[in-house]
C-alpha positions in Angstrom: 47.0 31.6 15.9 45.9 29.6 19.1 43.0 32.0 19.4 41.6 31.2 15.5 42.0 27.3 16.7 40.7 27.4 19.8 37.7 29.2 18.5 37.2 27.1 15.4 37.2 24.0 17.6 34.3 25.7 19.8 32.4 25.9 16.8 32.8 22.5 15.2 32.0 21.3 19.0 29.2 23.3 19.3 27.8 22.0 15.9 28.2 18.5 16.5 26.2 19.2 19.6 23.6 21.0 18.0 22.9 18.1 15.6 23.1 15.5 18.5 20.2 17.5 20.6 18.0 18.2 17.0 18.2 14.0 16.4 17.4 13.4 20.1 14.7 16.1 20.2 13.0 15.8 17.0 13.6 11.8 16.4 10.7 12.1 13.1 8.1 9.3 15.0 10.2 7.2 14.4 9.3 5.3 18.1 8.5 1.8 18.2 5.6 0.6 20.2 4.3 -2.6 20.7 0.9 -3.5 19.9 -1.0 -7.2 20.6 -2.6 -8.0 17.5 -4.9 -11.0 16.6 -5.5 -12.2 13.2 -8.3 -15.0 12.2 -7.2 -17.1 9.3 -9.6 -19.0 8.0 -10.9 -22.5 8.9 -8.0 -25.1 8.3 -5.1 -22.3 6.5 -1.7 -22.7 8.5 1.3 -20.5 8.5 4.2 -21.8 5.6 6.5 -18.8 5.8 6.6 -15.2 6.9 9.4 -12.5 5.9 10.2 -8.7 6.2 10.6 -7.2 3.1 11.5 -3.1 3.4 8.7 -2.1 5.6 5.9 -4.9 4.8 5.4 -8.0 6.4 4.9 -11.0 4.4 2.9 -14.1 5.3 2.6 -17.2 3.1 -0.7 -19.1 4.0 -1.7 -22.8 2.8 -5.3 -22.5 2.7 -6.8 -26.3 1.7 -3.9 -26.6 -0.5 -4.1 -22.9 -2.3 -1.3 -20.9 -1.4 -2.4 -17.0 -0.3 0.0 -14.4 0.6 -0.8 -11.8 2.7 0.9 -8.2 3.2 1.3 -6.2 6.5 2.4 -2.9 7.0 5.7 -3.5 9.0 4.7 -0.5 11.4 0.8 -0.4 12.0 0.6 -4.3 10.9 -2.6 -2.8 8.6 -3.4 -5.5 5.8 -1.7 -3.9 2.5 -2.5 -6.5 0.3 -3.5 -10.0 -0.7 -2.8 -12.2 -3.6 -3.8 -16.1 -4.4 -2.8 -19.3 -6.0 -5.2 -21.6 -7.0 -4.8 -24.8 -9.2 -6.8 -24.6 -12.1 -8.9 -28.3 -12.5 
């Protein structure tokens, strides 16, 4: 009986190590780096707000009193997409 333990504790052991070394070894890309990125807004916009949401990055520009918001991929901080308010006169 202390044999069949002993042995299945070895091999419940050994598994958890197993999985430890495959997420260590094989961690997917999933490493951040840093990057120094500049973005030109245009003439006169300011910054109102900027969130995360999921893996985008969202800023809220005030552009001469139109509001524009802006997508980033959270990751590569590539422009996804853009979308803006304007009054109607």
């Amino acid at each position: 009986m202390m044999l069949i333990a002993g042995l299945t504790t070895a091999i419940a052991l050994g598994a958890v190590f197993i999985a430890i070394g495959y997420r260590l070894f094989h961690s997917g890309g999933s490493v951040v780096t840093t990057a120094d990125i500049t973005a030109a807004l245009p003439k006169g916009a300011r910054v109102a707000s900027t969130a995360v949401a999921g893996d985008q990055l969202v800023v809220t520009l005030d552009i001469g009193g139109a509001t524009e918001i802006r997508t980033f991929d959270a990751k590569t901080l590539k422009p996804i997409g853009r979308l803006k308010f304007v009054n109607e006169p």
